[in-house]
N, CA, C and O of each residue as an XYZ file, in Angstrom:
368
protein
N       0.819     -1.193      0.000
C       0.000      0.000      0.000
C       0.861      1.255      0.000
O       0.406      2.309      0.443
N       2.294      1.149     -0.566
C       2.960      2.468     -0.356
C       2.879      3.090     -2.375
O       1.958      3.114     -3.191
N       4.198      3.445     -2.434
C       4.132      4.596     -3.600
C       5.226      3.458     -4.593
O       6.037      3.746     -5.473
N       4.706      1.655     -3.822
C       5.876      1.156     -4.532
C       5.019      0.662     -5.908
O       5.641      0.007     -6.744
N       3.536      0.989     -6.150
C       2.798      0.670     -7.453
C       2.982      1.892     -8.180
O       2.479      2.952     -7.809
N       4.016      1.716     -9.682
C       3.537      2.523    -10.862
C       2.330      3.593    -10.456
O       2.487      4.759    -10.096
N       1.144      2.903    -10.607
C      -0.500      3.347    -10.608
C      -0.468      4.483     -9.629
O      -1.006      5.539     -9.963
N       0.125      4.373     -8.415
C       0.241      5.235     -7.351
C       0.908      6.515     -7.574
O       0.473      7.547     -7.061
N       1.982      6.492     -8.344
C       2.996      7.290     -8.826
C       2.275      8.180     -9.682
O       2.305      9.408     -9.601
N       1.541      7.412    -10.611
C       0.882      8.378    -11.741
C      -0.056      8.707    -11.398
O      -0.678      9.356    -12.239
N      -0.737      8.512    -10.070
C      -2.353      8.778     -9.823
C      -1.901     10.397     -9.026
O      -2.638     11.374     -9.156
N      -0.687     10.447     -8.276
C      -0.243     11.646     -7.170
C       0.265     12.529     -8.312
O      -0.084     13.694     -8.125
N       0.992     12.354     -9.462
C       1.273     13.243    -10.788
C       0.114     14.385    -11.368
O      -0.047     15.587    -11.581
N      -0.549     13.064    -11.448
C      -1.843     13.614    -12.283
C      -2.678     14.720    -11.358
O      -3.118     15.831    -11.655
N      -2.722     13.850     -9.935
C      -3.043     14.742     -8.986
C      -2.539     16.437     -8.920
O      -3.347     17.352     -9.073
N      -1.491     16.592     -8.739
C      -0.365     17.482     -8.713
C      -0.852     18.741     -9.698
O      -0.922     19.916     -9.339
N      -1.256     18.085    -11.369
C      -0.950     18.678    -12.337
C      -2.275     19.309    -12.193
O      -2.480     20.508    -12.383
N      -2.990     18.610    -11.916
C      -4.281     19.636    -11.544
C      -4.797     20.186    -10.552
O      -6.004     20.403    -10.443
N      -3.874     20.492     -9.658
C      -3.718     21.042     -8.300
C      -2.668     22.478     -8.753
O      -2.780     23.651     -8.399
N      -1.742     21.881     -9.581
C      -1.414     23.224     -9.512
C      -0.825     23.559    -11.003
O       0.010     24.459    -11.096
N      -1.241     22.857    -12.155
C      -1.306     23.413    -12.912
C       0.260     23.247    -13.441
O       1.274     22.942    -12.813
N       0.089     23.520    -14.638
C       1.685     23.010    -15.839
C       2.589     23.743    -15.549
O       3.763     23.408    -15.388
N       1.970     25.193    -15.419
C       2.997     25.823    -16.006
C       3.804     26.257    -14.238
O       4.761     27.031    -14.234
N       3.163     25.538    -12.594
C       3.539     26.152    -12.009
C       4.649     24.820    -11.456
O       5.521     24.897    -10.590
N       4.273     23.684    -12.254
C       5.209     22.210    -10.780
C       6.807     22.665    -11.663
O       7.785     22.518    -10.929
N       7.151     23.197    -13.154
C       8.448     23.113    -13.230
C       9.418     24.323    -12.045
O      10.505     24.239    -11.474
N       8.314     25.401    -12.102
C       9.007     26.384    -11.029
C       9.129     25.311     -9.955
O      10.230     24.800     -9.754
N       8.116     24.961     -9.292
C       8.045     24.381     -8.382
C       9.611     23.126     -8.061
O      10.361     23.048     -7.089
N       9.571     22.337     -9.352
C      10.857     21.590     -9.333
C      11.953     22.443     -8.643
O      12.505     22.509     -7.545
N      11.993     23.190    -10.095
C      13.530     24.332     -9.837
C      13.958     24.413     -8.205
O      14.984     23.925     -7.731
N      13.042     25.063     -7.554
C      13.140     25.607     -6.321
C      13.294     24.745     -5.518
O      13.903     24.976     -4.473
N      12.766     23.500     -5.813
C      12.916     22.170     -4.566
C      14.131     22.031     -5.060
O      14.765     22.199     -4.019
N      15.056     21.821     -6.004
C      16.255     21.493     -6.623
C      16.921     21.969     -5.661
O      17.302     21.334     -4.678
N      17.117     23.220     -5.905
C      18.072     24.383     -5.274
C      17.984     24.491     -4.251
O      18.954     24.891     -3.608
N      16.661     24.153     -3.572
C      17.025     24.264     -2.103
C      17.657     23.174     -1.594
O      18.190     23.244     -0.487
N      17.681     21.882     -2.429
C      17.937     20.707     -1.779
C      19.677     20.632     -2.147
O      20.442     19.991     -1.427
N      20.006     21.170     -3.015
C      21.707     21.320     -3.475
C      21.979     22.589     -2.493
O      22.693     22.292     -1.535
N      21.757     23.294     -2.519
C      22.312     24.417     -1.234
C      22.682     23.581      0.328
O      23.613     23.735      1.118
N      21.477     22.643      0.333
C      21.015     22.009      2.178
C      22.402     21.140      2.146
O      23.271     21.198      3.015
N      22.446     20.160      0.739
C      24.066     19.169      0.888
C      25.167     19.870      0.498
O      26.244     19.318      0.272
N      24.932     21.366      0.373
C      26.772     22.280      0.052
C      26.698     22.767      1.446
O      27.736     23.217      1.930
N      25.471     22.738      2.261
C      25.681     23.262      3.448
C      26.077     21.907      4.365
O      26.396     22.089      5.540
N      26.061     21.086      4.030
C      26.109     19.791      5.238
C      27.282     19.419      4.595
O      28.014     19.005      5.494
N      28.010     19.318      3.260
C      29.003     18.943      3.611
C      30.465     20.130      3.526
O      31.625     19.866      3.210
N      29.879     21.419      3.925
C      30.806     22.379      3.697
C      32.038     22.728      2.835
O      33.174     23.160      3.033
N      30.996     22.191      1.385
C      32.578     22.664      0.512
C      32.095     23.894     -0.458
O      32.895     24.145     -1.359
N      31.017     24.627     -0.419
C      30.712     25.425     -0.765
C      31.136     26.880      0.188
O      30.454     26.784      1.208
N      31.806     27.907      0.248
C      32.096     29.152      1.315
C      31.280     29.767      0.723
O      31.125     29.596     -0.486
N      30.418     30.805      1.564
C      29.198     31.575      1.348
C      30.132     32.869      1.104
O      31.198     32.912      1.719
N      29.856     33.705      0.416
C      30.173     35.013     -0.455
C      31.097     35.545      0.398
O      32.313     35.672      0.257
N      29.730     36.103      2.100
C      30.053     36.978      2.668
C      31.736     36.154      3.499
O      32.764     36.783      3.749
N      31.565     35.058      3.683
C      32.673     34.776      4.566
C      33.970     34.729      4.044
O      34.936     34.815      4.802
N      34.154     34.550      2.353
C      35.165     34.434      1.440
C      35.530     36.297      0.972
O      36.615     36.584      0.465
N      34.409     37.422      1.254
C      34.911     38.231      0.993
C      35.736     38.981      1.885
O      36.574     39.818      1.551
N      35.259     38.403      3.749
C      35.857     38.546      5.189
C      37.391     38.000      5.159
O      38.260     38.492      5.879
N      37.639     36.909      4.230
C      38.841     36.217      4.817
C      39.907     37.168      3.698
O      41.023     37.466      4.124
N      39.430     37.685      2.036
C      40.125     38.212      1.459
C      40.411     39.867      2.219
O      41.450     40.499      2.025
N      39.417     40.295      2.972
C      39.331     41.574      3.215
C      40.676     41.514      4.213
O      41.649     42.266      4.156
N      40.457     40.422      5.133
C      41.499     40.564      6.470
C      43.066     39.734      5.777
O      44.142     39.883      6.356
N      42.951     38.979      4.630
C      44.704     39.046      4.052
C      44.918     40.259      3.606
O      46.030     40.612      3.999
N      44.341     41.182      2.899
C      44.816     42.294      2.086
C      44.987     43.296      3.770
O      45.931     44.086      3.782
N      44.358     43.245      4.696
C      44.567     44.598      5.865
C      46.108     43.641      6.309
O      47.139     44.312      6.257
N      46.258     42.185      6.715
C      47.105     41.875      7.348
C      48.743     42.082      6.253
O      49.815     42.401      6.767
N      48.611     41.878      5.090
C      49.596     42.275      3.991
C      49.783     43.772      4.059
O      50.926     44.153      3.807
N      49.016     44.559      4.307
C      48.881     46.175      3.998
C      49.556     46.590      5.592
O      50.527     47.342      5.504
N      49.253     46.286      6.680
C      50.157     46.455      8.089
C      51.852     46.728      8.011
O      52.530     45.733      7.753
N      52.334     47.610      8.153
C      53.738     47.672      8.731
C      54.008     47.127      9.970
O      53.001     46.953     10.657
N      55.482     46.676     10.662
C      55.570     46.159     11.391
C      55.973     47.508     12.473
O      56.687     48.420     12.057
N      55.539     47.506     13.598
C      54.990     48.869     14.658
C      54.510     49.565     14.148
O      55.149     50.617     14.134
N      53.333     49.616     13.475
C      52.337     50.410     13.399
C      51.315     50.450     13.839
O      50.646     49.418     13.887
N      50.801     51.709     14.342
C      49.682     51.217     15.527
C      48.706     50.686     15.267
O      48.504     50.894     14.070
N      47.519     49.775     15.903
C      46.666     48.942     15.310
C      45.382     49.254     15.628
O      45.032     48.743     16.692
N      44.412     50.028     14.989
C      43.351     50.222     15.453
C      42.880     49.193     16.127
O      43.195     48.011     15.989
N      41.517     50.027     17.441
C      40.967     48.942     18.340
C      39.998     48.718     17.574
O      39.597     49.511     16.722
N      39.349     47.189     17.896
C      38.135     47.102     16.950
C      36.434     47.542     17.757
O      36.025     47.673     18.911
N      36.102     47.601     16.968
C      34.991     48.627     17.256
C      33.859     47.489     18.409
O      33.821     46.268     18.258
N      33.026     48.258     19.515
C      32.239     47.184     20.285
C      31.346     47.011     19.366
O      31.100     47.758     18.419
N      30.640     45.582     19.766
C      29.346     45.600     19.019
C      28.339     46.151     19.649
O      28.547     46.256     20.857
N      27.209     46.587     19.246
C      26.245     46.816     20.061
C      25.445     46.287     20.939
O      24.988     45.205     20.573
N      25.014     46.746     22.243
C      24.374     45.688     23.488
C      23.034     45.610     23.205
O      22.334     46.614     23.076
N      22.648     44.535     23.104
C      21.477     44.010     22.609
C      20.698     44.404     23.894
O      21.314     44.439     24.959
N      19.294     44.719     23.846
C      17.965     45.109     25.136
C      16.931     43.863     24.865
O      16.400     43.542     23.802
N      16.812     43.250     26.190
C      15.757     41.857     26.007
C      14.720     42.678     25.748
O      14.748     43.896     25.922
N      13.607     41.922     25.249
C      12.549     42.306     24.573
C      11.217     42.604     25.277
O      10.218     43.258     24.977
N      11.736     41.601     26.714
C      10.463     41.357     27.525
C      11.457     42.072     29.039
O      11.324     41.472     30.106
N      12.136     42.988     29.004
C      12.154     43.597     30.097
C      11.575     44.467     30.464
O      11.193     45.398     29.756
N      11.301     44.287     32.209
C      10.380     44.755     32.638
C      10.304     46.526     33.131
O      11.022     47.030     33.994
N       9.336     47.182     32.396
C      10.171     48.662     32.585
C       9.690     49.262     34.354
O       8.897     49.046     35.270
N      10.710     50.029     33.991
C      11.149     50.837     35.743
C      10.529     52.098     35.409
O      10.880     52.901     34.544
N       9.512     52.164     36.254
C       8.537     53.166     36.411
C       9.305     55.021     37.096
O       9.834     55.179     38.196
N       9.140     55.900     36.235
C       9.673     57.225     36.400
C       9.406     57.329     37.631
O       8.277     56.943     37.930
N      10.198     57.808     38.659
C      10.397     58.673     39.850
C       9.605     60.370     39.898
O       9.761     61.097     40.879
């Protein structure tokens, strides 16, 4: 009783095609594609995402560009995050 009959296969197709129509299951493919090749470049990490490959070129070119005793800027704080659900303190 699973999806191991032919008949079953083509009955959920057919289903599909008139659920959502021709021209929308190839988008539909595409996008399941891509999300599913992104999910295994993300699980097996041989894909580097833009931003982190443009971080590692940014910090060889500052660490190449450094003289040796030259002063080193401090790096900047990040900002302190405020919980969302704190409880406010009533004006005096």
């Amino acid at each position: 009783m699973g999806l191991d009959n032919p008949i079953h296969i083509a009955f959920l197709l057919i289903l599909l095609l008139l659920v959502f129509g021709a021209k929308r299951l190839p988008e539909m493919g595409r996008s399941l594609g891509s999300g599913m090749r992104g999910f295994k470049e993300s699980l097996s990490g041989e894909g580097v995402p833009s931003t982190l490959a443009s971080e590692q070129q940014l910090t060889a070119a500052t660490a190449a560009s450094t003289q040796v005793g030259a002063p080193v800027a401090a790096p900047v704080a990040a900002p302190v995050a405020v919980p969302v659900n704190a409880p406010e303190v009533p004006a005096a």
